[in-house]
Backbone as ProteinMPNN parsed JSONL, in Angstrom:
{"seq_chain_A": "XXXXXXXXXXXXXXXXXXXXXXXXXXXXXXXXXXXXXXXXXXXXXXXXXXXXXXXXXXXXXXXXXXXXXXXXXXXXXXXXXXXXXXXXXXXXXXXXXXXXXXXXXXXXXXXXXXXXXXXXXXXXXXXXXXXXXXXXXXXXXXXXXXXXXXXXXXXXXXXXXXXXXXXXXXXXXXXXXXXXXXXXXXXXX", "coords_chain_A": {"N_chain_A": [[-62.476, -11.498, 26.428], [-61.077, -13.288, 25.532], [-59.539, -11.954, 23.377], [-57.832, -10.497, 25.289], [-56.393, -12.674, 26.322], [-54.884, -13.489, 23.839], [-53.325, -11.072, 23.612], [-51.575, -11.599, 26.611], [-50.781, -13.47, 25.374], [-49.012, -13.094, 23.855], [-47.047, -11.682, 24.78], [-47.381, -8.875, 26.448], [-49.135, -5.84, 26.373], [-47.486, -3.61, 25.557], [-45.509, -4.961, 24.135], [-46.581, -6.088, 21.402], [-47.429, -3.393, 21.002], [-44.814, -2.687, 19.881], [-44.315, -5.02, 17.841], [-46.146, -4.242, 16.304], [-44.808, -2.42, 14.699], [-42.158, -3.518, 14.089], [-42.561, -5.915, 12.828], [-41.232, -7.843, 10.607], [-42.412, -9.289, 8.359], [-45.188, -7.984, 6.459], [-48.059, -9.515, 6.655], [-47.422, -10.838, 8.828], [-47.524, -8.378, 10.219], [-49.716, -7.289, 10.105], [-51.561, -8.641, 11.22], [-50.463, -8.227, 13.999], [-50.997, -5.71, 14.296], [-54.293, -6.012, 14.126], [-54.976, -7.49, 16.254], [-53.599, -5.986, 18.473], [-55.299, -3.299, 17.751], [-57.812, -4.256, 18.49], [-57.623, -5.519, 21.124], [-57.149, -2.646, 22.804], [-59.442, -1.591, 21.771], [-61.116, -3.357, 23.698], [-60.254, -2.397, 25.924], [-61.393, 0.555, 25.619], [-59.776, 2.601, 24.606], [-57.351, 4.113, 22.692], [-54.245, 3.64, 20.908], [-52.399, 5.143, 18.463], [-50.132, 3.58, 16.49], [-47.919, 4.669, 14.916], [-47.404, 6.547, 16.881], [-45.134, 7.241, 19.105], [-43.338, 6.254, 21.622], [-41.036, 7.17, 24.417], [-40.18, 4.967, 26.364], [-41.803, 2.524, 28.682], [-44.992, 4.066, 29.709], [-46.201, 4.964, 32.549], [-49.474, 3.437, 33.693], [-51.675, 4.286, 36.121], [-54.703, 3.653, 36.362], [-55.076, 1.85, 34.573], [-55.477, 1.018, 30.977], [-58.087, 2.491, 30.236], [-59.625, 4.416, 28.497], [-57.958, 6.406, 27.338], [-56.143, 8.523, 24.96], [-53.97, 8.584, 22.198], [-52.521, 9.815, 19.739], [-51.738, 9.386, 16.016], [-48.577, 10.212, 15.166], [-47.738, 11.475, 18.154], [-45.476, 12.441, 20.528], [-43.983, 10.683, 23.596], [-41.893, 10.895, 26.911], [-39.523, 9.224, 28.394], [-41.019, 7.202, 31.645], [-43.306, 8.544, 32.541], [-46.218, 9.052, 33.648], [-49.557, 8.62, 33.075], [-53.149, 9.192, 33.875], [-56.757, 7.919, 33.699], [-59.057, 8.584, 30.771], [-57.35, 10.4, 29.61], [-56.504, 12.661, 26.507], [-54.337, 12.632, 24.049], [-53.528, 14.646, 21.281], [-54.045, 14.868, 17.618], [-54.02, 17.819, 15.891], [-55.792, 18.923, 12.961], [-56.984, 20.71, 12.207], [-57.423, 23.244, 9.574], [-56.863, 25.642, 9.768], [-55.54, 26.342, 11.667], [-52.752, 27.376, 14.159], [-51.681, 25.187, 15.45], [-51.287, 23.229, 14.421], [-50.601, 19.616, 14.722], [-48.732, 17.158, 16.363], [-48.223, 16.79, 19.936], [-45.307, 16.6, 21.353], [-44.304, 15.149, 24.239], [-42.422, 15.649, 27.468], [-40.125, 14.237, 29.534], [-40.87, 11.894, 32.73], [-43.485, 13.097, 32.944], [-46.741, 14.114, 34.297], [-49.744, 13.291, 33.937], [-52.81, 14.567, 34.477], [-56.129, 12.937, 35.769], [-58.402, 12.835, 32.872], [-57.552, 15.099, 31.346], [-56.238, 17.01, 28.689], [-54.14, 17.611, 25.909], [-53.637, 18.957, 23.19], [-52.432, 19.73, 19.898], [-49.284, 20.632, 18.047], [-47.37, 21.521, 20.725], [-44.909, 21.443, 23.191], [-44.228, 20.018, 25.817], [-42.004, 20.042, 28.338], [-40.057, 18.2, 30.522], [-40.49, 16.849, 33.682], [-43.103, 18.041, 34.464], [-46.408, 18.889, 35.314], [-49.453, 17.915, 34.549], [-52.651, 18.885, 35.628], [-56.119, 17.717, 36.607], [-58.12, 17.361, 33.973], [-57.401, 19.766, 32.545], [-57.174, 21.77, 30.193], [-54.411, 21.71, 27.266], [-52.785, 23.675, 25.423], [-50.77, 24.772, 24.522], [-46.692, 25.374, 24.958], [-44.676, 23.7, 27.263], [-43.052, 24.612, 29.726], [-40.137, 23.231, 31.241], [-40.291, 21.043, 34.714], [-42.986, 22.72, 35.656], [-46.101, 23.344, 36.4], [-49.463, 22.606, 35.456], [-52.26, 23.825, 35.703], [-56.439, 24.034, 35.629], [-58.31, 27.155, 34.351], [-60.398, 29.536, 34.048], [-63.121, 29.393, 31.792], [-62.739, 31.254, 28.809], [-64.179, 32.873, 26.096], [-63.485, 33.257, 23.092], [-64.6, 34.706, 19.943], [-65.03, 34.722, 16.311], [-64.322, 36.15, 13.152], [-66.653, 35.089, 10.553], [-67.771, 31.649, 9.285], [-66.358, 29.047, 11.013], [-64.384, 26.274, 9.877], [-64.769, 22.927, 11.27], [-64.437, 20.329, 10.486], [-63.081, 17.497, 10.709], [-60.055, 16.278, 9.457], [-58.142, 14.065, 7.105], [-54.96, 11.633, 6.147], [-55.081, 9.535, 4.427], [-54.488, 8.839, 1.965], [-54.429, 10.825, 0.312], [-56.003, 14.416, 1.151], [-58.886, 13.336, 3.028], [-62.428, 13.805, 4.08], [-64.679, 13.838, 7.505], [-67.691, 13.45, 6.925], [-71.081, 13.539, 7.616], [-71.508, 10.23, 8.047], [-69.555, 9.499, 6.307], [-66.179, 9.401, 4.573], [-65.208, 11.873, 2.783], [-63.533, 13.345, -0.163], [-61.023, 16.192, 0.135], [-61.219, 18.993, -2.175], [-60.947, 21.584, -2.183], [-58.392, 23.644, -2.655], [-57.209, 25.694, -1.244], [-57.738, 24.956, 1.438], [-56.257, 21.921, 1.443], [-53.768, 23.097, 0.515], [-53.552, 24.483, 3.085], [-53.521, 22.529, 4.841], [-51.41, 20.914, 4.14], [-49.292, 22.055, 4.621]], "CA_chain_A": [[-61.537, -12.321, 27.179], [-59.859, -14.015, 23.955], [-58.451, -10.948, 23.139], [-56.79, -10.283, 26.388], [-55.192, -14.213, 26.253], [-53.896, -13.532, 22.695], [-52.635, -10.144, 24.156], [-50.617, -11.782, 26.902], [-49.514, -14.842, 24.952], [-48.33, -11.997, 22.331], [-46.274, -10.992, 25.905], [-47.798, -7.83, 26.999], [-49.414, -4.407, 25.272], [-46.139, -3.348, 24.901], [-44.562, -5.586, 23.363], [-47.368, -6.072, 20.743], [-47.133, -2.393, 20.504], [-43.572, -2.778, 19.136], [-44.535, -5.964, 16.869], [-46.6, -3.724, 15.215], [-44.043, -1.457, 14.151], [-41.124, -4.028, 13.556], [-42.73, -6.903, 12.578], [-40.938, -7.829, 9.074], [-43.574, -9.663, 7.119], [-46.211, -7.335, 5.857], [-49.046, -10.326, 7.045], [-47.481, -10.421, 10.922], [-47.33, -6.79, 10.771], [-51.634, -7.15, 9.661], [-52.487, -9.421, 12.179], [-50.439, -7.763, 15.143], [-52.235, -4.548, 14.265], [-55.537, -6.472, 14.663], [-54.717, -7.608, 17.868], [-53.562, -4.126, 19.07], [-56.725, -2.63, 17.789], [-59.11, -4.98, 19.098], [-57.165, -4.681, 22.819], [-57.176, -0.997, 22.471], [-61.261, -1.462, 21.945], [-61.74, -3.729, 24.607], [-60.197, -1.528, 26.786], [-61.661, 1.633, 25.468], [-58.572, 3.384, 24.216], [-56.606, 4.555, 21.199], [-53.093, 4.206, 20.689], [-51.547, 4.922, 17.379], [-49.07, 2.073, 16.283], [-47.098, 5.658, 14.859], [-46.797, 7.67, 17.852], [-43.42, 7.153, 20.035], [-42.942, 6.179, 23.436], [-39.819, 6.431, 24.477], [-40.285, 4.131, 27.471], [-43.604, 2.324, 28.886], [-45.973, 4.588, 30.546], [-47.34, 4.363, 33.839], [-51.547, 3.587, 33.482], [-52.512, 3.889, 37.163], [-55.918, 3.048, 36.159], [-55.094, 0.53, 33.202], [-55.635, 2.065, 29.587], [-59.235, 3.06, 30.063], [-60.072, 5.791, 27.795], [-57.119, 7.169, 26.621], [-56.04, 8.488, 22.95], [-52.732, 9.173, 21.617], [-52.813, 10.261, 18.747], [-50.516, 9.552, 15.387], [-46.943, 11.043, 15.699], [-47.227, 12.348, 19.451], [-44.22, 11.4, 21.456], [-44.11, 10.351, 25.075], [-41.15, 10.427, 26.927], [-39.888, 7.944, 29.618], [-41.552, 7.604, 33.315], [-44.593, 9.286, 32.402], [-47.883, 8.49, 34.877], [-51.002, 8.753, 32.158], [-54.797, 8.862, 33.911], [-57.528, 8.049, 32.838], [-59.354, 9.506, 29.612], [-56.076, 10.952, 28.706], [-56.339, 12.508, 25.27], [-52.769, 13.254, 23.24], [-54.362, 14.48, 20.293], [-53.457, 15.155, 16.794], [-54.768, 19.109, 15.609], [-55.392, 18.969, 11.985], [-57.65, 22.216, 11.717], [-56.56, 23.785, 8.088], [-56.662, 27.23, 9.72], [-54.842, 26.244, 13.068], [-51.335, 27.4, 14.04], [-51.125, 24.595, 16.479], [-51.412, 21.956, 13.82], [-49.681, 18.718, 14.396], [-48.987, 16.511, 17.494], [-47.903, 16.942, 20.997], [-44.347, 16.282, 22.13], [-43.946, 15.486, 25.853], [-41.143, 15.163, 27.782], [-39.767, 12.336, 30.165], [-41.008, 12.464, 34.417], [-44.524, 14.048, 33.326], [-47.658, 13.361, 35.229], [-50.893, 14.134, 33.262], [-53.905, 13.94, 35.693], [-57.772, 12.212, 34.709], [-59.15, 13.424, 32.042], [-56.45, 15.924, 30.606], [-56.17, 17.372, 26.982], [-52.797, 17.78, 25.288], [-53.944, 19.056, 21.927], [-51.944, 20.24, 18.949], [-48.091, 20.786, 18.318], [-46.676, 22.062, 21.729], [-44.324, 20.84, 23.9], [-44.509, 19.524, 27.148], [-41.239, 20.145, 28.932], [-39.329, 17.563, 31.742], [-40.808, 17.325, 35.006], [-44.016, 18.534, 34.302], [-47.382, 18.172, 36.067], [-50.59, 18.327, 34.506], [-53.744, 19.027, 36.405], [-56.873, 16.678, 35.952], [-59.407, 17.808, 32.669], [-56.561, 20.274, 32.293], [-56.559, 21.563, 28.252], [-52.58, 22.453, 26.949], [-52.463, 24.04, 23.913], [-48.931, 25.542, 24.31], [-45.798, 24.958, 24.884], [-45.054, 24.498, 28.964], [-41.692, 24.426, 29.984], [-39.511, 21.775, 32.167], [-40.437, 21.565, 35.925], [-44.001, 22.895, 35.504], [-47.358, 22.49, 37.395], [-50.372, 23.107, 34.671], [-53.707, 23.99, 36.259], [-57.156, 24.388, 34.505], [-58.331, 28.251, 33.957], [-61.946, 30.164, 33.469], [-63.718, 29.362, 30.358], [-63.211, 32.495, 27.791], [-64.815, 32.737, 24.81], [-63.408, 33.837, 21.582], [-65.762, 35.169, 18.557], [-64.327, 34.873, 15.236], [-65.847, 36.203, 11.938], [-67.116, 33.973, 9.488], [-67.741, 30.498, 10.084], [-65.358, 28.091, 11.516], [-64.273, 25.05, 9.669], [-64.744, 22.224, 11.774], [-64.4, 18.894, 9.75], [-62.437, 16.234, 10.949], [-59.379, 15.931, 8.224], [-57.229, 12.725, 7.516], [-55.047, 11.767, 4.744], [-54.419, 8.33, 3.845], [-53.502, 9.2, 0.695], [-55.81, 11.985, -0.28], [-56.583, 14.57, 2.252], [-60.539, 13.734, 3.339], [-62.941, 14.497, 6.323], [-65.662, 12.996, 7.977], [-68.953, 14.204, 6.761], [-72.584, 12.529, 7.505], [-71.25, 8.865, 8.247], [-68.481, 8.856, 5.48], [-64.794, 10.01, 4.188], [-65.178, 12.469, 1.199], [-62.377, 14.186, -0.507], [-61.323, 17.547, -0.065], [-61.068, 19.384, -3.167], [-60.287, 23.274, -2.278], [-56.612, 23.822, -3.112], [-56.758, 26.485, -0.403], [-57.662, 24.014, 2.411], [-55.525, 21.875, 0.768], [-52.63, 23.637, 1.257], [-53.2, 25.059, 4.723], [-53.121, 20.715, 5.605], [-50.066, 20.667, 3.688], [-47.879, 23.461, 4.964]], "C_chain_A": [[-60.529, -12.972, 26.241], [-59.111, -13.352, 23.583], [-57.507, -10.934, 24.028], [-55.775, -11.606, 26.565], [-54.717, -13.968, 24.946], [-52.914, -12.192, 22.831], [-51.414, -10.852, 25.381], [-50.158, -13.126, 26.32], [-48.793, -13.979, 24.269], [-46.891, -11.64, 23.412], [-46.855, -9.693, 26.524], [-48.568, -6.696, 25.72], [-48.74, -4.248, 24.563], [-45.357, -3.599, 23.919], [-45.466, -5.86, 21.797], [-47.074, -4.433, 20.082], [-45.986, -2.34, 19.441], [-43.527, -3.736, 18.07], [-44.765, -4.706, 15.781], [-45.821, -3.191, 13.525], [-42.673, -2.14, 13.42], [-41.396, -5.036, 13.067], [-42.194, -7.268, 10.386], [-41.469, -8.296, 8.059], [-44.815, -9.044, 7.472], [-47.839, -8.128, 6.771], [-48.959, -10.254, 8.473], [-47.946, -9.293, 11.354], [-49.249, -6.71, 10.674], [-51.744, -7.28, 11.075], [-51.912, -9.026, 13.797], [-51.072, -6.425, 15.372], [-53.423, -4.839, 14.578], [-55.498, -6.419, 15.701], [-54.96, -6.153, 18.499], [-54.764, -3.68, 19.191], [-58.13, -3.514, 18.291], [-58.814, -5.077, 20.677], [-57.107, -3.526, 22.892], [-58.935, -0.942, 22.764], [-61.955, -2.241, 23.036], [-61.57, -2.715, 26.147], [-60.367, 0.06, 26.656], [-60.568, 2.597, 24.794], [-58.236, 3.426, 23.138], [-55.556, 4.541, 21.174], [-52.367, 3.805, 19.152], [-50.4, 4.476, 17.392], [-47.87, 3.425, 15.679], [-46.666, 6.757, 15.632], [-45.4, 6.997, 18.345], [-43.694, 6.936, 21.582], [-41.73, 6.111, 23.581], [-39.555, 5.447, 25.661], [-41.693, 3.748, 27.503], [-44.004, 3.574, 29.995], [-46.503, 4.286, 31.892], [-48.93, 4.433, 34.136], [-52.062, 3.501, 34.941], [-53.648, 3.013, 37.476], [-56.293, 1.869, 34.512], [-55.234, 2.34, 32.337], [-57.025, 2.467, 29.376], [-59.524, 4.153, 29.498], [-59.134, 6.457, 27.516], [-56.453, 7.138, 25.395], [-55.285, 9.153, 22.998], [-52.873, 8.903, 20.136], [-51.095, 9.741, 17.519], [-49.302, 10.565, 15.724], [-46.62, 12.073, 16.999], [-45.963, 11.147, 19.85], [-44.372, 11.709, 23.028], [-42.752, 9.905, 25.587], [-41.141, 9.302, 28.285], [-40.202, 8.544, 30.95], [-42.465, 8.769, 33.142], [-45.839, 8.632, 33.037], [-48.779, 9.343, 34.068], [-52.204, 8.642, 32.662], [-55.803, 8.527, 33.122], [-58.204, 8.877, 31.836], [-58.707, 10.864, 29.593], [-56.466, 11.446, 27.451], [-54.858, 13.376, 24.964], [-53.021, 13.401, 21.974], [-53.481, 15.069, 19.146], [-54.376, 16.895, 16.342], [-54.431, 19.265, 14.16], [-56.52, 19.913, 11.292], [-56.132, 22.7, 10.491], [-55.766, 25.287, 8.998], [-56.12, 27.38, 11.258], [-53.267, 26.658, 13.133], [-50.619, 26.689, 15.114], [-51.243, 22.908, 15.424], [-50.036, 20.802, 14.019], [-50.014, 18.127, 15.986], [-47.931, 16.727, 18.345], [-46.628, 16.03, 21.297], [-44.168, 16.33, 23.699], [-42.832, 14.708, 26.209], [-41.176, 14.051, 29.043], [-40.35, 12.844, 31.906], [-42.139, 13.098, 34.476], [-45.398, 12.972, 33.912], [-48.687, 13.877, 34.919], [-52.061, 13.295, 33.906], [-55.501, 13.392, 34.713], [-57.971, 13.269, 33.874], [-58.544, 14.99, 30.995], [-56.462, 16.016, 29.06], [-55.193, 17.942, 26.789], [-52.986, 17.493, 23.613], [-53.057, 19.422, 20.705], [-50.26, 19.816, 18.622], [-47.491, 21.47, 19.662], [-45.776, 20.711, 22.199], [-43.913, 21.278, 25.335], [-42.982, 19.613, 27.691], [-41.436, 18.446, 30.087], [-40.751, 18.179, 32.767], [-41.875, 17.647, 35.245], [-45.468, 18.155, 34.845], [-49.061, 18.682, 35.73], [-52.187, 18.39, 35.324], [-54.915, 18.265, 35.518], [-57.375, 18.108, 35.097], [-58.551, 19.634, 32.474], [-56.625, 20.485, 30.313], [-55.254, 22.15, 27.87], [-52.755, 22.138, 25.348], [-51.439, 25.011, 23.386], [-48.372, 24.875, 25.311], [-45.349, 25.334, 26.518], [-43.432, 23.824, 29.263], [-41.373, 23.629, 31.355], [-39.886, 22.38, 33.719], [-42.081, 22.513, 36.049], [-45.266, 22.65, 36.006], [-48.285, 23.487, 35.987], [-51.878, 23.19, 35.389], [-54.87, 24.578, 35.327], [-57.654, 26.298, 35.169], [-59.66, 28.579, 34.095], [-61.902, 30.468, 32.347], [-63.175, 30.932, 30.521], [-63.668, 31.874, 26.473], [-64.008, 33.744, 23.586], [-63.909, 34.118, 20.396], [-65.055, 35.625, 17.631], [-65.67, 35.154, 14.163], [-65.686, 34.778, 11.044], [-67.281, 32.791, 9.967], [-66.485, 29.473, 10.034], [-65.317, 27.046, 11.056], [-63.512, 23.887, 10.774], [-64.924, 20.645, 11.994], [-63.13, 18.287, 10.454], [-61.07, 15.903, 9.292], [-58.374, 14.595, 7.911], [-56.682, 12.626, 6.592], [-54.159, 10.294, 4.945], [-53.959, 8.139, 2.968], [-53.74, 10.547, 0.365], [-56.161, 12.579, 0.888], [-58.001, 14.847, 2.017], [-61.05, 14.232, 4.511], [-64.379, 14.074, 6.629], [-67.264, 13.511, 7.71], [-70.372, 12.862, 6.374], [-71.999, 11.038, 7.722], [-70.099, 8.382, 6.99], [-67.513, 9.83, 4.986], [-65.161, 10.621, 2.706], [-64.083, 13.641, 1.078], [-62.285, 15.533, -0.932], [-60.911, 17.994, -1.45], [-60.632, 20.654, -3.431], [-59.138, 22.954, -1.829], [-56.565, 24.662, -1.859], [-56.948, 25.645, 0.674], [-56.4, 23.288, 2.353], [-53.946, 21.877, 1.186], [-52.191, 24.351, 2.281], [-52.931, 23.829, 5.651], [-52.385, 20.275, 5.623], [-49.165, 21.341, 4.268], [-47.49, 22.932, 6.729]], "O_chain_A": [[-59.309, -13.056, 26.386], [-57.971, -13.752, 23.347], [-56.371, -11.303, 23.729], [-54.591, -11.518, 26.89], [-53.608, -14.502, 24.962], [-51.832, -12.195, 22.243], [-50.25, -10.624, 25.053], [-49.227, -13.766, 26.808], [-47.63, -14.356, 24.125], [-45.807, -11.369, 22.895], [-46.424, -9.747, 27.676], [-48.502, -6.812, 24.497], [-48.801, -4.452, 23.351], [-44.733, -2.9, 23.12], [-44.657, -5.78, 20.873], [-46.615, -4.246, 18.956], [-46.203, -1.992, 18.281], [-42.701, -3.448, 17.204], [-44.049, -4.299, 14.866], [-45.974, -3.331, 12.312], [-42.129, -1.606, 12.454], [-40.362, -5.515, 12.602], [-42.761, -6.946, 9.342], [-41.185, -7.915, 6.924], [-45.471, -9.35, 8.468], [-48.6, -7.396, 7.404], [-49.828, -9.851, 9.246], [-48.556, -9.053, 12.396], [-49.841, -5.886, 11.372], [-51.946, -6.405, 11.917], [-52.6, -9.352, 14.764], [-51.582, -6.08, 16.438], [-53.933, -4.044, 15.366], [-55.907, -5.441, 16.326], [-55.942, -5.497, 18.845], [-55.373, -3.577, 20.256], [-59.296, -3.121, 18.334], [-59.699, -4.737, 21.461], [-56.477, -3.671, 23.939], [-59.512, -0.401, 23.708], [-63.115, -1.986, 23.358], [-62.369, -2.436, 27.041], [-59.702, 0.822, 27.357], [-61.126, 3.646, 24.473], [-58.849, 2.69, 22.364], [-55.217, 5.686, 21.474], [-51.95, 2.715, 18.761], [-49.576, 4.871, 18.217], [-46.732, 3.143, 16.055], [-45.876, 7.647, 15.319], [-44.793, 6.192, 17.638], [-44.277, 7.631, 22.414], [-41.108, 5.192, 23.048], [-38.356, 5.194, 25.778], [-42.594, 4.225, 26.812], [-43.302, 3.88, 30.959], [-47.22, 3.316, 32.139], [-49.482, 5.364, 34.722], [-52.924, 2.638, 35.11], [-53.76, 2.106, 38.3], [-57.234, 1.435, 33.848], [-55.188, 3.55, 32.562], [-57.249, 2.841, 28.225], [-59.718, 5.06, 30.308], [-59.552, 7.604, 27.361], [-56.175, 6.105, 24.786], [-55.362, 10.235, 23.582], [-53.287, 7.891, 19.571], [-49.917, 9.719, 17.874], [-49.31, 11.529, 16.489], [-45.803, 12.991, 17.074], [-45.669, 9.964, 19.675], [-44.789, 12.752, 23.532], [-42.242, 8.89, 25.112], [-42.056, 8.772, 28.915], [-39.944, 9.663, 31.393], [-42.243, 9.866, 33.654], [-46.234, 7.536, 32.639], [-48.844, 10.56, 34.239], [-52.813, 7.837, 31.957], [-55.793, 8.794, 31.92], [-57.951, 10.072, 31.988], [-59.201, 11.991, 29.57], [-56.997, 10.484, 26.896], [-54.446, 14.411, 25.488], [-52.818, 12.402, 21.285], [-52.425, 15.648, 19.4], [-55.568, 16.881, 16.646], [-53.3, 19.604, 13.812], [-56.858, 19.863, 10.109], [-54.904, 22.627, 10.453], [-54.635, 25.765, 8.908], [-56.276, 28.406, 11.921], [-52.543, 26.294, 12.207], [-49.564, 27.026, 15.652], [-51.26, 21.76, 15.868], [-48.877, 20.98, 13.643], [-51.003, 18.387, 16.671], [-46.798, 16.866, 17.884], [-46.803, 14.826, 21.48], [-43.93, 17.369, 24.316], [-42.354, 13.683, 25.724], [-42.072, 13.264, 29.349], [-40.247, 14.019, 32.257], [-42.385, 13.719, 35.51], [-45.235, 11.761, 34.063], [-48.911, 14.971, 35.437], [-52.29, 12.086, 33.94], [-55.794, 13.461, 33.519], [-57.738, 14.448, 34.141], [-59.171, 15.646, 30.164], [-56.704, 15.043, 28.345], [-55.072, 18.974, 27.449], [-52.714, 16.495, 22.946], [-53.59, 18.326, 20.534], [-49.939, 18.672, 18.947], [-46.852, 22.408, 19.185], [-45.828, 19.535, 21.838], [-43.483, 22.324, 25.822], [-42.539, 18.654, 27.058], [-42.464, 17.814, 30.334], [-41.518, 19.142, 32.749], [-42.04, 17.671, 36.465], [-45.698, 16.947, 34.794], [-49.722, 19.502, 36.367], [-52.628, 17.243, 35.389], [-54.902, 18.129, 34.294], [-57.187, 19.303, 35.329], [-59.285, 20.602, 32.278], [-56.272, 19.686, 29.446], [-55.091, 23.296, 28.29], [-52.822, 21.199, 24.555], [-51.299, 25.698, 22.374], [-48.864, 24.158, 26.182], [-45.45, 26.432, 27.065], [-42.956, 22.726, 28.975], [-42.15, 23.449, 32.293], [-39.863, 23.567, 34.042], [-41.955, 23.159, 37.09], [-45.529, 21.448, 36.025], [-47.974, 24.615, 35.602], [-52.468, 22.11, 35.431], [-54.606, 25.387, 34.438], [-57.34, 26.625, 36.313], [-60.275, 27.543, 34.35], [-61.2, 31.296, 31.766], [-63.103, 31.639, 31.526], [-63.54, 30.746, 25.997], [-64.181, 34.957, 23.475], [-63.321, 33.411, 19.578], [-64.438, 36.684, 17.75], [-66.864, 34.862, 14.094], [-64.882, 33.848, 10.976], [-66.972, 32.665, 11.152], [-65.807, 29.24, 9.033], [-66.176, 26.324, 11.561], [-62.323, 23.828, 11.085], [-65.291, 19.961, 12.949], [-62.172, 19.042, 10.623], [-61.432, 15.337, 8.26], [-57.816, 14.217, 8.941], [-57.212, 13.227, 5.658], [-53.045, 10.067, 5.416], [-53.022, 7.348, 2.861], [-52.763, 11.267, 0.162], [-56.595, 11.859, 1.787], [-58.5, 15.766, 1.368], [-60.565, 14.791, 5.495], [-65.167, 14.045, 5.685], [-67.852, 13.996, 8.677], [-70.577, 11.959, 5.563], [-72.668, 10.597, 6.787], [-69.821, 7.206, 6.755], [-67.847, 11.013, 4.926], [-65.353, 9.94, 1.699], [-63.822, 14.54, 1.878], [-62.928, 16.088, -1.822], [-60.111, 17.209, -1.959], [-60.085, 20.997, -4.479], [-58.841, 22.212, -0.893], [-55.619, 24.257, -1.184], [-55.8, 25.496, 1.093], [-55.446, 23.72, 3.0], [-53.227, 21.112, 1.828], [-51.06, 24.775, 2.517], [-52.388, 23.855, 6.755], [-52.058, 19.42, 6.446], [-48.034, 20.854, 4.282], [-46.638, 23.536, 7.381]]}, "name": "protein", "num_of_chains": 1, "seq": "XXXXXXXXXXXXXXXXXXXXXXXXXXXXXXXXXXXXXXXXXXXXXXXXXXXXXXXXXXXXXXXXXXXXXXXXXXXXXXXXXXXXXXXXXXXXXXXXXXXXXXXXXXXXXXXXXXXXXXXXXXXXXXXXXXXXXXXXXXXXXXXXXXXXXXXXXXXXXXXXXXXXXXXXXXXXXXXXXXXXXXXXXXXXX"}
């Protein structure tokens, strides 16, 4: 409850959101990030202080469970459901690596997945628990599909990668640094 009163004395999400990002002393810029991330956790959700909105969002159901991910963009008059994810795809050996551009007027139903680099066209209408992992052009209705399965040789690297300075990845309960040059530079490229 303390959170949510230092959230609207702050003025709204929103506007907090935007502190984050413009706030000109280093210390404001801390402590409106706190905030953020501790409203973000009360209400279950994720939103990176580096993604883009270009307008506010419409949360039907509040921000319950939804995750946007670093550098996706959102454009304006967008209606978001619940457990939304806008995710970042930072598989080495992916050719969808990066984050999801969507455009302005979409409507992404409960539980929806908007994974990788694609882009989301105008107008667009995602279907609930819906996964988009390409690129869907303006005016658009997305509907979900029948499972297939794909069988690749060798095994599949499936670490978690991040790079705060150093790219690491989540292994057993802690961040350890990658060290193959060929990974490496498939994170880099």
């Amino acid at each position: 409850m303390f959170i949510k009163l230092i959230v609207h004395i702050c003025g709204s999400f929103w506007t907090l959101y935007r502190k984050c990002n413009n706030a000109k002393f280093p210390l404001l810029r801390t402590i409106y990030r706190f905030l953020f991330r501790a409203d973000s956790f009360v209400h279950g959700s994720s939103f990176a202080w580096e993604s883009y909105f270009k307008g506010e969002p419409c949360f039907p159901h509040g921000r319950l469970g939804i995750f946007v991910s670093k550098y996706a963009q959102i454009g304006k008059n967008c209606v978001i459901f619940q457990h939304v994810t806008i995710g970042y795809n930072s598989l080495p050996d992916s050719k969808g690596k990066g984050a999801p551009i969507i455009g302005e007027n979409c409507y992404i139903g409960a539980g929806a997945k908007i994974i990788g680099n694609v882009k989301v066209g105008d107008n667009v209408r995602v279907g609930a628990n819906c996964v988009v992992y390409k690129d869907i052009p303006d005016n658009s209705i997305v509907v979900s599909n029948i499972q297939r399965i794909i069988k690749r040789q060798g095994t599949l690297i499936n670490k978690f990668y991040f790079k705060p300075e150093k790219w690491v990845y989540f292994d057993d309960g802690r961040w350890i640094e990658e060290t193959d040059p060929k990974i490496i530079k498939a994170l880099s490229s």
